[in-house]
C-alpha positions as CSV (number, residue, x, y, z in Angstrom):
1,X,56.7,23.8,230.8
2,X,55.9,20.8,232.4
3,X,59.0,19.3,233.7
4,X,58.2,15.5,232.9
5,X,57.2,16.0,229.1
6,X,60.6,18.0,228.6
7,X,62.5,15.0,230.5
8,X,61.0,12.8,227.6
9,X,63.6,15.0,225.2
10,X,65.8,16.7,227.2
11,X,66.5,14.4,230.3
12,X,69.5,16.3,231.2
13,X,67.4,20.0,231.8
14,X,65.1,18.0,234.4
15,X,65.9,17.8,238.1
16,X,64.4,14.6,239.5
17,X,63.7,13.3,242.9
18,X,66.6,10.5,244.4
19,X,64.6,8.0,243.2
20,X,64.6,9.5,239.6
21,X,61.0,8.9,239.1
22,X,59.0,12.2,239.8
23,X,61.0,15.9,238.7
24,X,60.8,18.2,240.8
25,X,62.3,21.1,238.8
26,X,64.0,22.2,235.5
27,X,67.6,23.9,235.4
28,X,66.3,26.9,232.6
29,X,70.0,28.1,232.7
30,X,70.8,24.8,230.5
31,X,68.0,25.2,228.1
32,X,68.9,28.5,226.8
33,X,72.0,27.8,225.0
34,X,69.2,24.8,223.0
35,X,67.1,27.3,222.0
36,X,69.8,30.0,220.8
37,X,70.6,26.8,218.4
38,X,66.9,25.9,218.0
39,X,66.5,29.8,216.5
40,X,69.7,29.3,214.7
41,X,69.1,26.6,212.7
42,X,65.6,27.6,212.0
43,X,66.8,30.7,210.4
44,X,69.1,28.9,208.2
45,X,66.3,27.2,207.2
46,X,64.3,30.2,206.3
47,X,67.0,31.7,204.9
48,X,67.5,29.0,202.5
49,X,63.6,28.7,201.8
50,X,63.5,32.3,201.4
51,X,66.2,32.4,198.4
52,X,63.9,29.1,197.0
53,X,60.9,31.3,197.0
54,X,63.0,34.5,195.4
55,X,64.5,32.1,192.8
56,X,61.2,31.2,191.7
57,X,59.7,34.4,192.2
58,X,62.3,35.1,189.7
59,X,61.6,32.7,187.2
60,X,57.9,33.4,187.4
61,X,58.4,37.3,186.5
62,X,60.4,36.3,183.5
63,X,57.9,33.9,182.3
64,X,55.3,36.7,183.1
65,X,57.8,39.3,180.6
66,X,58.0,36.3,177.8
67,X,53.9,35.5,177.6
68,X,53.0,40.0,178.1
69,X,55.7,40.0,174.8
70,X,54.2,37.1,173.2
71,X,50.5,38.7,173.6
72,X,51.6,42.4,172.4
73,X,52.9,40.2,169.2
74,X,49.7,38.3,169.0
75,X,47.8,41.8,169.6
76,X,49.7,43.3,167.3
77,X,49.4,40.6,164.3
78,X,45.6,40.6,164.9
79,X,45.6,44.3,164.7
80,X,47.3,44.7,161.1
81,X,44.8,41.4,160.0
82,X,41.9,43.7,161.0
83,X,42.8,46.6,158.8
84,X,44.3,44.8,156.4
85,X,40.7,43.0,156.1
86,X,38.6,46.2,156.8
87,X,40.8,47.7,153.7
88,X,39.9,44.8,151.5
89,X,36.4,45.3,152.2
């Protein structure tokens, strides 16, 4: 990491010279704990975009069920029209 583009965020994590103009380090041993809630909060966020994508997943199968019924009745209704015109023939 460079030290003075993670000062722009986290200005306390940098170590800077006395005159506060040039770093010349980064205490790591504060950033951990931000990332713990960095990964935290990014799996809530997953979490909750996972049971989004199962909800519709959900709705989608059911739809899917409703139009394969809706097609076996349509099959079905051309089916007896077909004999019933090949008997009239």
């Amino acid at each position: 990491m460079v030290a003075e583009e993670v000062g722009e965020v986290l200005p306390d994590i940098v170590v800077y010279e006395e005159d506060g103009e040039y770093a010349t380090g980064m205490d790591y041993s504060k950033l951990t704990p931000l990332l713990v809630e960095a990964i935290k909060s990014l799996k809530v966020e997953k979490d909750a975009e996972k049971a989004e994508k199962d909800a519709e997943i959900a709705v989608l199968k059911k739809q899917n069920r409703q139009l394969e019924n809706r097609l076996a009745s349509v099959e079905s209704l051309l089916s007896s029209f077909s004999l019933q015109q090949m008997g009239d023939e």
